[in-house]
PLY file of the C-alpha trace (Angstrom):
ply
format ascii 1.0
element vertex 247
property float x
property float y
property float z
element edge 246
property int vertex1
property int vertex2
end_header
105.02 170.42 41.12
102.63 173.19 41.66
101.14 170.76 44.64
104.50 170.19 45.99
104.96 173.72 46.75
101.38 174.58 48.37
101.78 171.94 50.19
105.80 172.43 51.04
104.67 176.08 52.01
101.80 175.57 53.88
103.71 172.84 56.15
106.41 175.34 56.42
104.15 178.19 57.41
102.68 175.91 60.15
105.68 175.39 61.65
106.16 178.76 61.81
103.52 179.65 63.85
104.07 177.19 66.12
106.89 179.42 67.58
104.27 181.04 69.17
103.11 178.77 71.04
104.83 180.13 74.08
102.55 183.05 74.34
99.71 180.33 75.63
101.69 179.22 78.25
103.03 182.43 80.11
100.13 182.53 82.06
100.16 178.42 83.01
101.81 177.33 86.19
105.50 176.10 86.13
104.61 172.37 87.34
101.94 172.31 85.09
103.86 173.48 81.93
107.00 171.10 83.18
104.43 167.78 82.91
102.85 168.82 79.75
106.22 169.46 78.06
107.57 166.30 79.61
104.56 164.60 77.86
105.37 166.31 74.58
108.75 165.46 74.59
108.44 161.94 74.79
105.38 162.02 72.17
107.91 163.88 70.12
110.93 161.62 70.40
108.30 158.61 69.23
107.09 160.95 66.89
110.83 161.60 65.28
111.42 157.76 65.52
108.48 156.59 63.45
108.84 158.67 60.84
111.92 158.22 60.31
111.58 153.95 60.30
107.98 153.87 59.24
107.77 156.66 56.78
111.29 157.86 55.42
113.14 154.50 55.19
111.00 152.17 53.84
110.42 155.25 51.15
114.02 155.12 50.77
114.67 151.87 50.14
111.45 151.08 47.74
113.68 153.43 45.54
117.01 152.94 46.03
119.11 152.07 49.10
122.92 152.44 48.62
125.90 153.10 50.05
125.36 156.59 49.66
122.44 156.78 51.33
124.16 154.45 54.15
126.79 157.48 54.15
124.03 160.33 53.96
121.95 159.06 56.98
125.36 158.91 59.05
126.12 163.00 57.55
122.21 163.59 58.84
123.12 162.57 62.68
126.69 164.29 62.63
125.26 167.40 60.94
123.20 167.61 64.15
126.08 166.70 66.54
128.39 169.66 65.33
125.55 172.22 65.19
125.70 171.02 69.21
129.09 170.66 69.32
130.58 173.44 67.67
127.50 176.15 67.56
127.25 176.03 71.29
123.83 175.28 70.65
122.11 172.91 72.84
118.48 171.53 71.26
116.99 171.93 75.10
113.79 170.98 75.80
113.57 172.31 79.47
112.48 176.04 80.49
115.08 178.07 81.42
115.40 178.50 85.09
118.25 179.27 87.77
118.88 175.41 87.86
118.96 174.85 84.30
120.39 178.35 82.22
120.10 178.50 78.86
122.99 180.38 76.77
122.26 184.12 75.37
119.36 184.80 73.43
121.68 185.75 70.28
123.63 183.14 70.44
119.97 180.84 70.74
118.67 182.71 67.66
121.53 181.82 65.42
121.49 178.28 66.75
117.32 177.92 66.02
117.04 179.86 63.17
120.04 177.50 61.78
117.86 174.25 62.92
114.54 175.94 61.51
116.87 176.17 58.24
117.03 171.82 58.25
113.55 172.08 59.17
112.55 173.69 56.35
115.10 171.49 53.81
113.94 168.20 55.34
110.20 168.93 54.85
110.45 170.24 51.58
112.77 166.75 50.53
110.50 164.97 52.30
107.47 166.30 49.76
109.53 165.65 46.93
109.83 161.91 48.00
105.52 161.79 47.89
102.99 163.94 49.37
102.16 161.39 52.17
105.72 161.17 53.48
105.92 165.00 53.22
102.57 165.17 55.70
103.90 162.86 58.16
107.53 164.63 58.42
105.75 168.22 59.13
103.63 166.51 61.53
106.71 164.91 63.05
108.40 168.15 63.05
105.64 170.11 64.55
104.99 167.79 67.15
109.11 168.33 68.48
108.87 171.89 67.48
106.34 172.80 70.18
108.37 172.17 73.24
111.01 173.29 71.66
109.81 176.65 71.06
108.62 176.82 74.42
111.70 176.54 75.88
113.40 178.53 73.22
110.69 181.25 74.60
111.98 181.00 78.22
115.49 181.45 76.69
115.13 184.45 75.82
112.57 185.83 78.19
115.72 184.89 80.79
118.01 186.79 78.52
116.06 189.92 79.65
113.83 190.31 76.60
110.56 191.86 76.68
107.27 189.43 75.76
107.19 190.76 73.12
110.38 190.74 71.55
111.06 187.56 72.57
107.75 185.98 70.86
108.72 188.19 67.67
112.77 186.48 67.80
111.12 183.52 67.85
108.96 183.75 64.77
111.77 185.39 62.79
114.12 182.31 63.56
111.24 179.89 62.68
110.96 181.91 58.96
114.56 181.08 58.33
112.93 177.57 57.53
110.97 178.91 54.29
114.42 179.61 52.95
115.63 176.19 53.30
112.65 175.10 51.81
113.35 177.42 48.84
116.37 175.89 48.20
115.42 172.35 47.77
112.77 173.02 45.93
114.89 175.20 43.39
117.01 171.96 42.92
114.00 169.94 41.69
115.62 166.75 40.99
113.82 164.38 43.20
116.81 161.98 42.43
119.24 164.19 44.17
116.65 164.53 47.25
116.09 160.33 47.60
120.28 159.66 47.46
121.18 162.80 50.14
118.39 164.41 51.79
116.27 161.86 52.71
119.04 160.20 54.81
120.51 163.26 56.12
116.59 163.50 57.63
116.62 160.16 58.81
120.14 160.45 60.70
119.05 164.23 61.99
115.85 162.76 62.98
117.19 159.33 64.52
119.83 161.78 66.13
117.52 164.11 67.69
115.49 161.47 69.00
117.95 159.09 70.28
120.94 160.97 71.10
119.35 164.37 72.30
115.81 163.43 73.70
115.85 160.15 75.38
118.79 161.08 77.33
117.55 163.85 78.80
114.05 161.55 79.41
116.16 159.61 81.92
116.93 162.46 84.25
113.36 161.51 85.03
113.45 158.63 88.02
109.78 158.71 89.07
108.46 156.01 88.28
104.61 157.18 87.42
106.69 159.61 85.31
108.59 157.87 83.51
105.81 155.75 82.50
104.51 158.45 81.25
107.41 159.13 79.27
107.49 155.50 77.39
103.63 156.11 76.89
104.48 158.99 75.04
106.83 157.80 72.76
105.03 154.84 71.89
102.21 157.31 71.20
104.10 159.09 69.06
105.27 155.96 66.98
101.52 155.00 66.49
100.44 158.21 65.28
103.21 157.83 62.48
101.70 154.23 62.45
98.67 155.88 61.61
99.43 157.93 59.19
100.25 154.86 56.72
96.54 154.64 56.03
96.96 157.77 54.38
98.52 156.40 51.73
0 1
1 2
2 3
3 4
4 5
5 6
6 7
7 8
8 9
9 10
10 11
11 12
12 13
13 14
14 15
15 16
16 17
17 18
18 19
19 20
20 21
21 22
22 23
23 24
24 25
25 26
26 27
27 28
28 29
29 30
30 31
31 32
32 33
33 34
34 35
35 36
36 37
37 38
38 39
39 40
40 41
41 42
42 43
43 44
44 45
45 46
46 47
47 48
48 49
49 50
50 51
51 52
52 53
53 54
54 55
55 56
56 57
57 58
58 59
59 60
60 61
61 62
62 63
63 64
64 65
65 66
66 67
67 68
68 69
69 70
70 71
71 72
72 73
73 74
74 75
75 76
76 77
77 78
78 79
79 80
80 81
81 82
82 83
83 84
84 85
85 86
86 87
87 88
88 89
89 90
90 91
91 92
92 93
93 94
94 95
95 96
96 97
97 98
98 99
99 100
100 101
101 102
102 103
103 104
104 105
105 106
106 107
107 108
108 109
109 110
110 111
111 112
112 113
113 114
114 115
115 116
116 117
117 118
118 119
119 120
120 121
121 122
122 123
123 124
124 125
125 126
126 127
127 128
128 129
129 130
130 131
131 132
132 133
133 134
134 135
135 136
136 137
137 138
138 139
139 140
140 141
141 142
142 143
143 144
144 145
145 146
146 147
147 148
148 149
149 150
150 151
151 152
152 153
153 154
154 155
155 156
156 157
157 158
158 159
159 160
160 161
161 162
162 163
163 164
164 165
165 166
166 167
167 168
168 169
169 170
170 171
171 172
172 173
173 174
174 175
175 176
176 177
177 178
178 179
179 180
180 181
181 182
182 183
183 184
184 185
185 186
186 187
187 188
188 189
189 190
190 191
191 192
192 193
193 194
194 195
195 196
196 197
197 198
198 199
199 200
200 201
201 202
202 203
203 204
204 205
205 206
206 207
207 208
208 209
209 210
210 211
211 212
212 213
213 214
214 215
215 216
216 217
217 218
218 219
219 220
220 221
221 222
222 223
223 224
224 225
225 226
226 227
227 228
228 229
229 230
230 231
231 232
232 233
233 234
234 235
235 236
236 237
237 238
238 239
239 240
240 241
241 242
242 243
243 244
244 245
245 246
């Protein structure tokens, strides 16, 4: 157990940090930072996709697959639709901008420090499944948490925050995922975890990728683009490919 939690922790922590990411890319050029978070996005989406087919299902079902866990994985990709839905929180990829506004920064904290929350649950289930299939989930997670953050950044830089401030909001919504960590952890019944959790990750993650991501890739009709785009995501499948050997 002691294992599970340095390394539940020290994913978690990562994660964190990688809300500041936006401070390296104040100073970058719009059209430069729009093609290397396109890029990201896509690798992301793949990213998302493999682990949740290569890593978190056949985990799943090695241990046992029921109807519950049919029913969990569906929970997992509603749970993400009504935080959208309902929250008024959109999981935008894309800098703010006069052509694209973002809603206020508080109501953009709540919304990410409520998704950090999952974050921080999903990783810490995912470690309680096996230590390989917790490594590729916060690798999976960092990789869509970087543009992500980035354009969480512009949020609230458009909001009328200092740099400051708005670097610091960000890092205190990323924390909020050590506390869903906590709480999965204090549950420690790894059975609980494989019949709920698990799935709910899947679905969130299938969700995210599928229903949130890839949509907004298709707003992209250039062709050297978008070919880009499919690069990335098959990328981002064969790093979770990858990531097998591990184990």
């Amino acid at each position: 157990m002691n294992d599970i939690l340095i390394y539940t922790y020290s994913s978690v922590f990562l994660i964190s940090l990688a809300s500041l990411i936006g401070v390296f890319t104040l100073s970058l050029k719009k059209k430069f930072l729009a093609k290397i978070i396109s890029l990201l996005v896509s690798f992301s989406a793949g990213a998302l996709l493999g682990d949740a087919f290569i890593h978190l299902l056949p985990e799943l079902i090695e241990e046992s697959f029921t109807l519950t866990s049919s029913i969990s994985i569906i929970i997992g990709m509603m749970l993400f639709f009504i935080m959208e839905k309902f929250i008024h929180w959109r999981h935008c990829h894309v800098p703010t901008s006069d052509h694209h506004p973002h809603p206020l920064a508080m109501m953009n904290l709540i919304g990410d420090s409520l998704h950090n929350f999952i974050d921080g649950m999903i990783i810490a289930a995912s470690y309680l499944v096996s230590i390989n299939v917790g490594i590729a989930t916060t690798l999976a997670v960092i990789f869509h948490e970087i543009p992500q953050e980035i354009g969480d950044l512009g949020v609230f830089l458009h909001a009328g925050l200092s740099r400051k401030k708005a670097l610091l909001y960000n890092f205190l919504s990323a924390l909020s995922a050590f506390l869903g960590a906590i709480i999965v952890l204090s549950l420690k019944t790894s059975e609980f975890i494989l019949e709920m959790l698990a799935p709910i990750a899947i679905g969130g993650f299938i969700y995210i990728a599928a229903a949130d991501i890839i949509p907004e890739l298709h707003k992209e009709t250039d062709i050297k683009k978008s070919g880009l785009q499919i690069f990335g995501i098959f990328a981002g499948v064969f790093v979770m490919y990858l990531l097998l050997f591990l184990e």
